[in-house]
mmCIF file of the N, C-alpha and C atoms, coordinates in Angstrom:
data_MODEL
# 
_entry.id   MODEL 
# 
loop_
_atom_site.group_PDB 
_atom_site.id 
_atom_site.type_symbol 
_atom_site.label_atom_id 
_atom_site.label_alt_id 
_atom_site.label_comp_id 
_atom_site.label_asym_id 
_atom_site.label_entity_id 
_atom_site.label_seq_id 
_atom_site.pdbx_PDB_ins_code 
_atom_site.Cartn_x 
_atom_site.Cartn_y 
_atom_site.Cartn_z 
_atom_site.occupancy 
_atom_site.B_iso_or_equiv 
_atom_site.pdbx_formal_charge 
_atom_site.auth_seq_id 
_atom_site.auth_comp_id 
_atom_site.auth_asym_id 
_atom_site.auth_atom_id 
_atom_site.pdbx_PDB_model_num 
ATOM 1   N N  . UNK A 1 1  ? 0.829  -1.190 0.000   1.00 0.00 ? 1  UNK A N  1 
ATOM 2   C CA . UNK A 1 1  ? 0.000  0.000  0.000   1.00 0.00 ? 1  UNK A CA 1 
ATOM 3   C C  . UNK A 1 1  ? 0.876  1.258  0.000   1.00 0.00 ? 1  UNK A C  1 
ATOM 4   N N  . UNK A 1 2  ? 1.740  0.921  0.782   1.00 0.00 ? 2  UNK A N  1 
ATOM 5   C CA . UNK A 1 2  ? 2.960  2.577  0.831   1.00 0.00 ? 2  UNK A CA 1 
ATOM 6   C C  . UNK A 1 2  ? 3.198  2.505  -0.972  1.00 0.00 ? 2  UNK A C  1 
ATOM 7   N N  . UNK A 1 3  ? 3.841  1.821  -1.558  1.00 0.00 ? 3  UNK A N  1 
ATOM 8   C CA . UNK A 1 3  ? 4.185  0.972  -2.596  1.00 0.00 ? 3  UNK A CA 1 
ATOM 9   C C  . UNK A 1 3  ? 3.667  2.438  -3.826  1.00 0.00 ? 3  UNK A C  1 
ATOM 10  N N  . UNK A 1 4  ? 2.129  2.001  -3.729  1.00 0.00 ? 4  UNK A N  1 
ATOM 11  C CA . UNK A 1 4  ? 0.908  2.392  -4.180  1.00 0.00 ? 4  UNK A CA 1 
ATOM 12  C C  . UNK A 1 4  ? 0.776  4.089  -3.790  1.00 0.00 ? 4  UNK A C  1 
ATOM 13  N N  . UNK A 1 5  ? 1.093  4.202  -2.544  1.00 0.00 ? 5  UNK A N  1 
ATOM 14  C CA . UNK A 1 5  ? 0.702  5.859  -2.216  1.00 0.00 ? 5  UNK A CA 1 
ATOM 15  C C  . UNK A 1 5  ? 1.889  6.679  -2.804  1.00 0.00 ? 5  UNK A C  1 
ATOM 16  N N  . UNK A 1 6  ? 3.029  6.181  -3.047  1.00 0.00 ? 6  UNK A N  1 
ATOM 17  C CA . UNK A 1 6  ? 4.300  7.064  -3.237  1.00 0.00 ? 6  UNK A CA 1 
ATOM 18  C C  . UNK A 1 6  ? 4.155  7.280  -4.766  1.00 0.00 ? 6  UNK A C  1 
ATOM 19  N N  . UNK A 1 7  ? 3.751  6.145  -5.575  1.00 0.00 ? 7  UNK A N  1 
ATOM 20  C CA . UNK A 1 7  ? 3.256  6.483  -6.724  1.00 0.00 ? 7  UNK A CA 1 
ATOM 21  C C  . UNK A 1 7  ? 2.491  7.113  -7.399  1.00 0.00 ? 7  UNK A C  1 
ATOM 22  N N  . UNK A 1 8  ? 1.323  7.280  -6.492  1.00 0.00 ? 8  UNK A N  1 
ATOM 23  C CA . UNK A 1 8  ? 0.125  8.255  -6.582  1.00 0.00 ? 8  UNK A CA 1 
ATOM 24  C C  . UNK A 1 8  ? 0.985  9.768  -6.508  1.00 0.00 ? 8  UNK A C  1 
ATOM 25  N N  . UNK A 1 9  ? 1.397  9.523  -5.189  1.00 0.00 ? 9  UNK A N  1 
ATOM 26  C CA . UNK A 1 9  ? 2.127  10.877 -4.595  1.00 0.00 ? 9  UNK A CA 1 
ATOM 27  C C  . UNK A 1 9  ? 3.243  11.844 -6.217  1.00 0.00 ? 9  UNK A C  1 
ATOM 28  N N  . UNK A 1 10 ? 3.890  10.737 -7.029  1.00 0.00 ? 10 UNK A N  1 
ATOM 29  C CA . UNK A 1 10 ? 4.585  10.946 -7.655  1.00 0.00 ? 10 UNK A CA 1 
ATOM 30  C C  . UNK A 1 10 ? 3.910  11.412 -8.869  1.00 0.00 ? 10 UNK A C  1 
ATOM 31  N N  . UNK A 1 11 ? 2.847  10.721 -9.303  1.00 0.00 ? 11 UNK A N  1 
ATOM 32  C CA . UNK A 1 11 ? 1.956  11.144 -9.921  1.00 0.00 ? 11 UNK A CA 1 
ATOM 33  C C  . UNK A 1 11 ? 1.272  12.104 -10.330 1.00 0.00 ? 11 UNK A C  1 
ATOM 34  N N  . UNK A 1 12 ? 0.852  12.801 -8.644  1.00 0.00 ? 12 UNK A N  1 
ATOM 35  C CA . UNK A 1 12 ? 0.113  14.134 -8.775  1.00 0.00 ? 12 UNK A CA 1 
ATOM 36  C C  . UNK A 1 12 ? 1.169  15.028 -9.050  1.00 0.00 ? 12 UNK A C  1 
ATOM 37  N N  . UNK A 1 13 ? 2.381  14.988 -8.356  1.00 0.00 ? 13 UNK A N  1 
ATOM 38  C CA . UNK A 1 13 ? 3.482  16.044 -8.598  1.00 0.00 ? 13 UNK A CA 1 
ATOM 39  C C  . UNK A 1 13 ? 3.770  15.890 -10.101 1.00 0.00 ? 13 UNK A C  1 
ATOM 40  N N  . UNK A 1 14 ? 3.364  15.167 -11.118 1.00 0.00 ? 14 UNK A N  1 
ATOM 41  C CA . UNK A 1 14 ? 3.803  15.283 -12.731 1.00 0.00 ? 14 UNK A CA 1 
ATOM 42  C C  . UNK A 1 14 ? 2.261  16.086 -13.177 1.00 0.00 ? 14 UNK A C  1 
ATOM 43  N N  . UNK A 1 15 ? 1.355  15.786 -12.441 1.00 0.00 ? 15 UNK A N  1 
ATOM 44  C CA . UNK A 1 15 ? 0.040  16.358 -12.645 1.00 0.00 ? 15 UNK A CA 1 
ATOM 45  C C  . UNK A 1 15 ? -0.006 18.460 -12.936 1.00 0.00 ? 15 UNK A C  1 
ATOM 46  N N  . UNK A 1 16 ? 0.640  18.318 -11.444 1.00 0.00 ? 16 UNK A N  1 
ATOM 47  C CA . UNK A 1 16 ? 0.903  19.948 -11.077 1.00 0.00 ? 16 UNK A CA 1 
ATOM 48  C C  . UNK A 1 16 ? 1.996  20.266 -12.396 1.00 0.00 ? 16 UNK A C  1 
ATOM 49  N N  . UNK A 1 17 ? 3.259  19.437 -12.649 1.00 0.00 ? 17 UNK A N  1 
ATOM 50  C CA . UNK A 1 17 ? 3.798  20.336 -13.552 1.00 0.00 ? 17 UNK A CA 1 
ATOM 51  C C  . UNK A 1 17 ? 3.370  20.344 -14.488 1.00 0.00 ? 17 UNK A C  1 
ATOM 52  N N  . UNK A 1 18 ? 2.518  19.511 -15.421 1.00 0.00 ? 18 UNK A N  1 
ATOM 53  C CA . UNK A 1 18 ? 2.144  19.364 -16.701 1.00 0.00 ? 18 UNK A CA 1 
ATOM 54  C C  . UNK A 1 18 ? 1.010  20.406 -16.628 1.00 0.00 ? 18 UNK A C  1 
ATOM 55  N N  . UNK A 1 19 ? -0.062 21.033 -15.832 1.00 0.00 ? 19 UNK A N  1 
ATOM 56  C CA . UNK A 1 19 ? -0.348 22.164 -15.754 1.00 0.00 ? 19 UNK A CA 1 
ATOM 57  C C  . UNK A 1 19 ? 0.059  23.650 -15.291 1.00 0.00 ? 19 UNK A C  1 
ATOM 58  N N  . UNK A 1 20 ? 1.229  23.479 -14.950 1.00 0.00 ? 20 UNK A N  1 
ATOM 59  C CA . UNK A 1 20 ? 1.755  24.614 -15.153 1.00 0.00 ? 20 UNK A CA 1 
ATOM 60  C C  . UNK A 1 20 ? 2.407  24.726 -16.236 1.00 0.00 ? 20 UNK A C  1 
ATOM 61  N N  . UNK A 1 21 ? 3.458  23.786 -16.791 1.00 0.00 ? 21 UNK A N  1 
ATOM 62  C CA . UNK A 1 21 ? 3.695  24.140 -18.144 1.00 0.00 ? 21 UNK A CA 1 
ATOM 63  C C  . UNK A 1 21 ? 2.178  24.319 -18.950 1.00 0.00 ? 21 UNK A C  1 
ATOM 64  N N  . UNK A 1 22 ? 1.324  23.975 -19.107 1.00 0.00 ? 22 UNK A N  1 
ATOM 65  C CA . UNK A 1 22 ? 0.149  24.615 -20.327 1.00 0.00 ? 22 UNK A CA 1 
ATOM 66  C C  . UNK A 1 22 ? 0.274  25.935 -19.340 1.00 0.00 ? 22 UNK A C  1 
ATOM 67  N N  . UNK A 1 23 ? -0.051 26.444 -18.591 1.00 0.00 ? 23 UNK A N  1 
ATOM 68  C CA . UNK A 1 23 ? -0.277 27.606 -18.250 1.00 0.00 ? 23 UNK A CA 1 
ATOM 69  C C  . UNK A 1 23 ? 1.140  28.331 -18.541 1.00 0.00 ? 23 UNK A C  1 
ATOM 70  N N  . UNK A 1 24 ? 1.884  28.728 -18.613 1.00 0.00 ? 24 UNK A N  1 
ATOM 71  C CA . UNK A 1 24 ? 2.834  29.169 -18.798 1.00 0.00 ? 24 UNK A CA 1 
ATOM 72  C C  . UNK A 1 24 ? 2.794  28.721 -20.283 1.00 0.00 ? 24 UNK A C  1 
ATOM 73  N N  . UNK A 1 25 ? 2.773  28.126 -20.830 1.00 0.00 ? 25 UNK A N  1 
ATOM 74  C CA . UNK A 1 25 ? 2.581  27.467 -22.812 1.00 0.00 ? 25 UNK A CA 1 
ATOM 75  C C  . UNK A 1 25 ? 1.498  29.203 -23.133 1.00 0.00 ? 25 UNK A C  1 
ATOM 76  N N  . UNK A 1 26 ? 0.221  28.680 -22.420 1.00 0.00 ? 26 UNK A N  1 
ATOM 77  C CA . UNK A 1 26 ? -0.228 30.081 -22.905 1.00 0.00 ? 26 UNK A CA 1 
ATOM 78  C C  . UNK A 1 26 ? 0.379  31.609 -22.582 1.00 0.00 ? 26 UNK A C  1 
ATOM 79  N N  . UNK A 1 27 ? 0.674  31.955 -21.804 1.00 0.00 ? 27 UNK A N  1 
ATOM 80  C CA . UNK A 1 27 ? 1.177  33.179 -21.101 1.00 0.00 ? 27 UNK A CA 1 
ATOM 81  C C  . UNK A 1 27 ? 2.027  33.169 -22.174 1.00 0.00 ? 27 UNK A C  1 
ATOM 82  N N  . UNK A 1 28 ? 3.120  32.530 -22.521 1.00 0.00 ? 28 UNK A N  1 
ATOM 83  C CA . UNK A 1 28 ? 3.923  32.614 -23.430 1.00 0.00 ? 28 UNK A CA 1 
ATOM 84  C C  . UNK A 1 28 ? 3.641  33.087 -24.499 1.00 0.00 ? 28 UNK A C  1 
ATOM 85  N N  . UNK A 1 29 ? 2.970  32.579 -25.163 1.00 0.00 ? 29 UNK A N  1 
ATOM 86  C CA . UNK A 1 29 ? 2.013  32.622 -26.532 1.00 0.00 ? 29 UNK A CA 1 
ATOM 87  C C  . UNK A 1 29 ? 1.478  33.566 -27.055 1.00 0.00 ? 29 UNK A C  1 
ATOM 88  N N  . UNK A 1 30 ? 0.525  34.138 -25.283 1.00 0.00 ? 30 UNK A N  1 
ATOM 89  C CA . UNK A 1 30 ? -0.158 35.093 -26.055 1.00 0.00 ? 30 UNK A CA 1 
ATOM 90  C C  . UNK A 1 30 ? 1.003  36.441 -25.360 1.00 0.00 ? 30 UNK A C  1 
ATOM 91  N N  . UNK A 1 31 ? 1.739  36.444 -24.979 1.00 0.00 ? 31 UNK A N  1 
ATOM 92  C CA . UNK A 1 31 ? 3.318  37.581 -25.078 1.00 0.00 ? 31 UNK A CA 1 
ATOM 93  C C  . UNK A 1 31 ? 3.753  37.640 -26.723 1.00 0.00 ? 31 UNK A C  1 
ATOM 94  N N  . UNK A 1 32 ? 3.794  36.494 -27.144 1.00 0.00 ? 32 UNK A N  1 
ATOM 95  C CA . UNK A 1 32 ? 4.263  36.593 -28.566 1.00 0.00 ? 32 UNK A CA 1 
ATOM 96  C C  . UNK A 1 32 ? 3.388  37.031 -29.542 1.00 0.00 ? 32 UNK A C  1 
ATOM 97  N N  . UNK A 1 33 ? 1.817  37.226 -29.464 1.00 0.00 ? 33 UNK A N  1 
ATOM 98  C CA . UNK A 1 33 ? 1.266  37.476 -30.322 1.00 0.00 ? 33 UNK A CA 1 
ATOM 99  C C  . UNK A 1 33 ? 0.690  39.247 -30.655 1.00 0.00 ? 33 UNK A C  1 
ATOM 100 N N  . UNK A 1 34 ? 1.198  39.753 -31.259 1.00 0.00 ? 34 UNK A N  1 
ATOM 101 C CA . UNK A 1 34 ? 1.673  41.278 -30.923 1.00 0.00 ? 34 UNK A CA 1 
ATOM 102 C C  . UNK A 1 34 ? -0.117 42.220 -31.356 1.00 0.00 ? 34 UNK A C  1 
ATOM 103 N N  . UNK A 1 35 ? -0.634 41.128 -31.597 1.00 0.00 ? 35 UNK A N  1 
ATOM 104 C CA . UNK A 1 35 ? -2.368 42.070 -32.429 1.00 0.00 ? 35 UNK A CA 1 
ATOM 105 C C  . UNK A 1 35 ? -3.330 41.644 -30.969 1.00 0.00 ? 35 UNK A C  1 
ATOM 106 N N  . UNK A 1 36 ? -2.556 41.243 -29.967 1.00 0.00 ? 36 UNK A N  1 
ATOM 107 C CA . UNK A 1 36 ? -3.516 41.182 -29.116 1.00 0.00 ? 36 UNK A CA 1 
ATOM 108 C C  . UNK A 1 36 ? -3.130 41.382 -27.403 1.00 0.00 ? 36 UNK A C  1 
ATOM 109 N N  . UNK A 1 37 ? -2.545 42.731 -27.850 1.00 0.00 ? 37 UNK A N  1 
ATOM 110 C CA . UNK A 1 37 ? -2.120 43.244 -26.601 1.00 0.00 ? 37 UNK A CA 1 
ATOM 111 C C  . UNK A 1 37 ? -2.771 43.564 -25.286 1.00 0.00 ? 37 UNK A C  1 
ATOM 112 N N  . UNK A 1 38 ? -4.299 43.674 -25.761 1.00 0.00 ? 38 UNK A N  1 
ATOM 113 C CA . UNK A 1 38 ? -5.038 44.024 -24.895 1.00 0.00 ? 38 UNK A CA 1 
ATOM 114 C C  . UNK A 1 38 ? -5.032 42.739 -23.774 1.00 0.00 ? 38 UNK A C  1 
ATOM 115 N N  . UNK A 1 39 ? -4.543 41.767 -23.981 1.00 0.00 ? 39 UNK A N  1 
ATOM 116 C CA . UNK A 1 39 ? -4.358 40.816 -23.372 1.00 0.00 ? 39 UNK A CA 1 
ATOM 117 C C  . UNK A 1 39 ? -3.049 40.262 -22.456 1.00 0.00 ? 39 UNK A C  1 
ATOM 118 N N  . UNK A 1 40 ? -2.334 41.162 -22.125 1.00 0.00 ? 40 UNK A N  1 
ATOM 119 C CA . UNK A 1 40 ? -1.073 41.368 -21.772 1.00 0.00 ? 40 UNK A CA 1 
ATOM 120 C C  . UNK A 1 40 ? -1.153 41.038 -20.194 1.00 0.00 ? 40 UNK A C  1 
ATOM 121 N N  . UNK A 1 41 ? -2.126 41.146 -19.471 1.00 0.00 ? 41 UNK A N  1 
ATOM 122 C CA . UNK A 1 41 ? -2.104 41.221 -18.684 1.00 0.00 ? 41 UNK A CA 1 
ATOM 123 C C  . UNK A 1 41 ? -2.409 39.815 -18.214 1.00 0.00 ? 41 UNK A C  1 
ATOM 124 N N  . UNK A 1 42 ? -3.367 39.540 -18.699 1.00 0.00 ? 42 UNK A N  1 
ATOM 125 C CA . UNK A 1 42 ? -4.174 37.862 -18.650 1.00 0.00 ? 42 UNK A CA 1 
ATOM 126 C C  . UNK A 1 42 ? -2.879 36.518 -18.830 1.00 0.00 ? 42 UNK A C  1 
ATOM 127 N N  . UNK A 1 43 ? -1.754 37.185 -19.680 1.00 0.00 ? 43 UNK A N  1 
ATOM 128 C CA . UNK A 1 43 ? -0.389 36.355 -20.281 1.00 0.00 ? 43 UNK A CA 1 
ATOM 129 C C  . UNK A 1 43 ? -0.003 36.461 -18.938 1.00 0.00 ? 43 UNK A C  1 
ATOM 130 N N  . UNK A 1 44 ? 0.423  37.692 -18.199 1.00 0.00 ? 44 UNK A N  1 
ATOM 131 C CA . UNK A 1 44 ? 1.120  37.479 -17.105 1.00 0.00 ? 44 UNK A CA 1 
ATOM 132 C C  . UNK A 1 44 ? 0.899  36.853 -15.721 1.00 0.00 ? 44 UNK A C  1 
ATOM 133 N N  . UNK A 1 45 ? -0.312 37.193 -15.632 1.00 0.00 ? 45 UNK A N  1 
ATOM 134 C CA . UNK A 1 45 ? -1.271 36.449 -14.731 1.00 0.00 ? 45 UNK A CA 1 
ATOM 135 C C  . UNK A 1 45 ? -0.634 34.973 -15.047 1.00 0.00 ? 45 UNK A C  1 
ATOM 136 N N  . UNK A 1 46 ? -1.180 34.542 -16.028 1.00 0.00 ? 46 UNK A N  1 
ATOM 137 C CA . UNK A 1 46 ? -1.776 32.650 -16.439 1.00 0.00 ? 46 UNK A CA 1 
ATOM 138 C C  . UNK A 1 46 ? 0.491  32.610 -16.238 1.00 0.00 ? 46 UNK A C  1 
ATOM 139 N N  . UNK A 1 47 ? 1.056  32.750 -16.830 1.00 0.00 ? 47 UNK A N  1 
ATOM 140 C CA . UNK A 1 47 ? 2.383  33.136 -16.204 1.00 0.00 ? 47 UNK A CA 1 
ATOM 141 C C  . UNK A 1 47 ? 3.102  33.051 -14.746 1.00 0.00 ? 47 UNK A C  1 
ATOM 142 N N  . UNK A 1 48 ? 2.273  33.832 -14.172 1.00 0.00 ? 48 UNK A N  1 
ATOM 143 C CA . UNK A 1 48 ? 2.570  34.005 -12.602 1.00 0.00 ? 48 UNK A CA 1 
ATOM 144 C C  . UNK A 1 48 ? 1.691  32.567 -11.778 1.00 0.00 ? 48 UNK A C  1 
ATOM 145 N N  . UNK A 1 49 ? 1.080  32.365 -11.845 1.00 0.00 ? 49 UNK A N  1 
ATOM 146 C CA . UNK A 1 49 ? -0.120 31.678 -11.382 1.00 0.00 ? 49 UNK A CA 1 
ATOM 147 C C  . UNK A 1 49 ? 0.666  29.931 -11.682 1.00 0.00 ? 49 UNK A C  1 
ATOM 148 N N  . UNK A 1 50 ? 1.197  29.724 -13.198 1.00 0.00 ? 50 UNK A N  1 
ATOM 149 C CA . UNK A 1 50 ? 1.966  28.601 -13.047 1.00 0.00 ? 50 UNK A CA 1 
ATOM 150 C C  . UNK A 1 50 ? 3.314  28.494 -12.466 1.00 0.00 ? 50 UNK A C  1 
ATOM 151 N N  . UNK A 1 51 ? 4.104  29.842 -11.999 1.00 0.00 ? 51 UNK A N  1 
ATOM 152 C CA . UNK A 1 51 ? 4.831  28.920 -11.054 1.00 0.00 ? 51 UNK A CA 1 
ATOM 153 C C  . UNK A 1 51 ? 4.491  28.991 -9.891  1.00 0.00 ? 51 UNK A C  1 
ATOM 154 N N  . UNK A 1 52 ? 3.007  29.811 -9.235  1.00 0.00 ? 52 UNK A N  1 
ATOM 155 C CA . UNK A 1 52 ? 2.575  29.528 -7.873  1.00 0.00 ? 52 UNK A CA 1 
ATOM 156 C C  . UNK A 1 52 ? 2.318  27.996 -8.194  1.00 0.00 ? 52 UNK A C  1 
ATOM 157 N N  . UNK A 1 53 ? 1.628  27.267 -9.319  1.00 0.00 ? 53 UNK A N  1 
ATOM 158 C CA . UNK A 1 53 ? 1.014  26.256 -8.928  1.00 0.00 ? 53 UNK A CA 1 
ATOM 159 C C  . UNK A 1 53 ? 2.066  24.445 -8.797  1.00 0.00 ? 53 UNK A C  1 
ATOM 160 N N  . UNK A 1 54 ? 3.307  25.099 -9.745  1.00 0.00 ? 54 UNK A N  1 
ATOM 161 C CA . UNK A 1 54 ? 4.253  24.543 -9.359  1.00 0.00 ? 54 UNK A CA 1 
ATOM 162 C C  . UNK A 1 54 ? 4.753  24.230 -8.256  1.00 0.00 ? 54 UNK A C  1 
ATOM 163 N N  . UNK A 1 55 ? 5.356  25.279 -7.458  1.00 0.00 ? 55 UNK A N  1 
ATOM 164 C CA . UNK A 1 55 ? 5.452  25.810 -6.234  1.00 0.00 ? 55 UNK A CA 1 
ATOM 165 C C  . UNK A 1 55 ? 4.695  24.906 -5.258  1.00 0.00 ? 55 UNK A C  1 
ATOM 166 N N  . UNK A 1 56 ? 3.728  25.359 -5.693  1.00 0.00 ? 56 UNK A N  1 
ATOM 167 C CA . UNK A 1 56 ? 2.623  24.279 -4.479  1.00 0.00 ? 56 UNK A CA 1 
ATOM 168 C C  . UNK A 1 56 ? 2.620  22.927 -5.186  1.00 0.00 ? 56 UNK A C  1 
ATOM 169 N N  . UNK A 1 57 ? 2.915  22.412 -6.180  1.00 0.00 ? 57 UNK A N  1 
ATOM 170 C CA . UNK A 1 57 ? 2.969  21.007 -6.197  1.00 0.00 ? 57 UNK A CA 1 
ATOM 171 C C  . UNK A 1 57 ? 4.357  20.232 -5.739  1.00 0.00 ? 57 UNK A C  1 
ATOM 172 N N  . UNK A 1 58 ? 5.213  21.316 -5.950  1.00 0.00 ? 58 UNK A N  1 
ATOM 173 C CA . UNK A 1 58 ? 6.730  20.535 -5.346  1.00 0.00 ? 58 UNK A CA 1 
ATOM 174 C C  . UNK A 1 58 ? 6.645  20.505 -3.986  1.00 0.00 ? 58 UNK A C  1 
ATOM 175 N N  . UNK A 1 59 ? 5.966  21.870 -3.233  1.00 0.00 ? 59 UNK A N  1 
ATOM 176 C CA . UNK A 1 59 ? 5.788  21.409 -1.943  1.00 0.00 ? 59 UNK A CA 1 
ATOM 177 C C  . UNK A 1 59 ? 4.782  20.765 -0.562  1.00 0.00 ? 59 UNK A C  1 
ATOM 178 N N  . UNK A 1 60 ? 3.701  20.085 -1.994  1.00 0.00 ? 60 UNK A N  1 
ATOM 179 C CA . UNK A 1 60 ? 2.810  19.278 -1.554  1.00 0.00 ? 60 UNK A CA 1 
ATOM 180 C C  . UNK A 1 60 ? 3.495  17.348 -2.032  1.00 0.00 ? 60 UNK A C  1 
ATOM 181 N N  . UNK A 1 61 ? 4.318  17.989 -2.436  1.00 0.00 ? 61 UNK A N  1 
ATOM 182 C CA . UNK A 1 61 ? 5.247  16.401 -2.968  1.00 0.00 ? 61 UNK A CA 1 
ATOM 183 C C  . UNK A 1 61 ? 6.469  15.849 -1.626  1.00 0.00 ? 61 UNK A C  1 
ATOM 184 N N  . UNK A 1 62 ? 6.916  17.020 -1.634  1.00 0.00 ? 62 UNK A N  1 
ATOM 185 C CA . UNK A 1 62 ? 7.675  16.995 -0.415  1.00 0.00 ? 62 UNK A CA 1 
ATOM 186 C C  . UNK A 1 62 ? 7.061  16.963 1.226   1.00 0.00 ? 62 UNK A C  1 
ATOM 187 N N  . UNK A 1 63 ? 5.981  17.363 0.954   1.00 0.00 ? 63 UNK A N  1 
ATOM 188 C CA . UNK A 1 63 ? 5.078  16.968 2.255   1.00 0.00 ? 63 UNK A CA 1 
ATOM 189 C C  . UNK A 1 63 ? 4.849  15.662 2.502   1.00 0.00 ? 63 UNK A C  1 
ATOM 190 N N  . UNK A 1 64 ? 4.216  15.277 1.475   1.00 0.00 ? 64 UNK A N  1 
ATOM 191 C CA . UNK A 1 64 ? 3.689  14.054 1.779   1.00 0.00 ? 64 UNK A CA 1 
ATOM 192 C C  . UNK A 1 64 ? 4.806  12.704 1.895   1.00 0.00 ? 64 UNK A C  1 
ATOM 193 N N  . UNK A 1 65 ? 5.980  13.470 0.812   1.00 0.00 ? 65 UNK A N  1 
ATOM 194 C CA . UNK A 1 65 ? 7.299  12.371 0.629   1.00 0.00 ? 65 UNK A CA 1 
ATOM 195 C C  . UNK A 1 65 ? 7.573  12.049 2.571   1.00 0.00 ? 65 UNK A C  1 
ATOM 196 N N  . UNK A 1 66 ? 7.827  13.570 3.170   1.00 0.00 ? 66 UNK A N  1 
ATOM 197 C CA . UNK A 1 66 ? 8.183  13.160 4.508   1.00 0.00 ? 66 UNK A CA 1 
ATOM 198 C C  . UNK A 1 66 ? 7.624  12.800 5.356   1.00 0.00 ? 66 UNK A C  1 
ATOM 199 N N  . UNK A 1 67 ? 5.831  12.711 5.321   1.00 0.00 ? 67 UNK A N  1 
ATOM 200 C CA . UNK A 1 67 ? 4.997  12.127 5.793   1.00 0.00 ? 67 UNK A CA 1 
ATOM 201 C C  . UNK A 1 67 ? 5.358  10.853 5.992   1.00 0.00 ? 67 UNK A C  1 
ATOM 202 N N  . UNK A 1 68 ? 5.505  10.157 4.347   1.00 0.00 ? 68 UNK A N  1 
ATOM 203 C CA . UNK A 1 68 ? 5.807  8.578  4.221   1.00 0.00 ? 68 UNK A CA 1 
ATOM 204 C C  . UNK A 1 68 ? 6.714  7.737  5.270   1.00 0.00 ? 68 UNK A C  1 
ATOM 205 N N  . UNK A 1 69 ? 7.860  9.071  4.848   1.00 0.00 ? 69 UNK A N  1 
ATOM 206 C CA . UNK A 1 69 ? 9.072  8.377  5.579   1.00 0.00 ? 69 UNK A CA 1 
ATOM 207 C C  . UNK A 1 69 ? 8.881  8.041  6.784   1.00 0.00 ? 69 UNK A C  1 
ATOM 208 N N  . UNK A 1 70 ? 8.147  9.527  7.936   1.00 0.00 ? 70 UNK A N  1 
ATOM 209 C CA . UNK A 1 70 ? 8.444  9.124  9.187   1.00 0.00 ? 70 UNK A CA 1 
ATOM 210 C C  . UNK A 1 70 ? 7.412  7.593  9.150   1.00 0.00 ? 70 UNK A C  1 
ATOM 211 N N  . UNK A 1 71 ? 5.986  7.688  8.458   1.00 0.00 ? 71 UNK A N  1 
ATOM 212 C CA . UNK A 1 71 ? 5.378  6.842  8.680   1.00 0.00 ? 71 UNK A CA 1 
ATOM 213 C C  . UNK A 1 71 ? 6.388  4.997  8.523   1.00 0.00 ? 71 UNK A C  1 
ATOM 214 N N  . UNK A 1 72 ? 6.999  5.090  8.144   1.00 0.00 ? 72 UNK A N  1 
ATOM 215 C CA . UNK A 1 72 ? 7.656  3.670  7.315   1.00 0.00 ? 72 UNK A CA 1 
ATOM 216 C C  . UNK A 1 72 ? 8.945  3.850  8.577   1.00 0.00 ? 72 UNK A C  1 
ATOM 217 N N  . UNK A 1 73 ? 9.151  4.770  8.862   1.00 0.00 ? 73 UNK A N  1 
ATOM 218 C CA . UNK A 1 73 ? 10.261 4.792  10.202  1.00 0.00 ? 73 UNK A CA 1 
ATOM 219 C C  . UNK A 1 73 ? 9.633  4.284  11.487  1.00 0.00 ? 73 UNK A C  1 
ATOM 220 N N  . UNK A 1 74 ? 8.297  4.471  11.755  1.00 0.00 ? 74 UNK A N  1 
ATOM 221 C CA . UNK A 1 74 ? 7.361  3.862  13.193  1.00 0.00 ? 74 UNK A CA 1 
ATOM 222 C C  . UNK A 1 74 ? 6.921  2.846  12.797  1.00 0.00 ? 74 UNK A C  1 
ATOM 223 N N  . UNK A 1 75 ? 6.416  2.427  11.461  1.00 0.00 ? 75 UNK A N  1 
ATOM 224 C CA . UNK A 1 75 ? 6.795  0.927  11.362  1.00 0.00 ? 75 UNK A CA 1 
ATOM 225 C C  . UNK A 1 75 ? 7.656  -0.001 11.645  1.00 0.00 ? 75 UNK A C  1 
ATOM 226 N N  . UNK A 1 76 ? 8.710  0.923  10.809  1.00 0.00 ? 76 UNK A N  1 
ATOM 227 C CA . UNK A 1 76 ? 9.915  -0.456 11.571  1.00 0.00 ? 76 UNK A CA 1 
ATOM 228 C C  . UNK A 1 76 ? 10.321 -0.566 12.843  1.00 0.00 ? 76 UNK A C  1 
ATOM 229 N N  . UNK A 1 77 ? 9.961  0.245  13.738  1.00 0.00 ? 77 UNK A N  1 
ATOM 230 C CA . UNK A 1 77 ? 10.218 0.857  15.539  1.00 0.00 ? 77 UNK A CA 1 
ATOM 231 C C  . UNK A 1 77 ? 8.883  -0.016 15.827  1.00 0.00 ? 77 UNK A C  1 
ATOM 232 N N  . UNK A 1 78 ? 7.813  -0.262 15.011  1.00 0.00 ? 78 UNK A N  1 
ATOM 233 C CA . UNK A 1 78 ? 6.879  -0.853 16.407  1.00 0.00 ? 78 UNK A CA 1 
ATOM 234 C C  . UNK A 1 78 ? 6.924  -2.457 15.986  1.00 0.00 ? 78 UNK A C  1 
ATOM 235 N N  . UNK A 1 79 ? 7.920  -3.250 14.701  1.00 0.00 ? 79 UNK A N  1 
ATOM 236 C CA . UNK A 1 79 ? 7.485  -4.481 14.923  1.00 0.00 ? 79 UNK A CA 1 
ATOM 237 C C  . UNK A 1 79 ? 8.503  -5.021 15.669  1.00 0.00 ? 79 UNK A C  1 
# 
């Protein structure tokens, strides 16, 4: 079952980056597209927003990574 959760765990953290790269894919995009400036702002936003959401997936990865551990450390202490 740990087996199973670390994979999940590993999982969601490819989840978080593969949506921040599209978010940042667009921000990018629409920076490059020069007839639609009025939108400049919305680029930086969708921009900013993927590496908050990064951010929070590396350190919801690392949470739970050290969760595991101590958990798998009081395992081996209580058999």
């Amino acid at each position: 079952a740990l087996e199973r959760t670390r994979l999940a765990n590993e999982r969601t953290l490819f989840s978080y980056i593969r949506t921040s790269l599209y978010l940042l894919t667009v921000g990018v995009g629409i920076l490059q597209i020069d007839t639609v400036n009025h939108l400049r702002t919305l680029a930086w936003v969708s921009v900013g927003v993927s590496i908050l959401i990064l951010g929070m997936g590396i350190i919801r990865f690392m949470q739970l990574k050290k969760q595991l551990r101590l958990y798998i450390e009081q395992d081996k202490f209580s058999k």
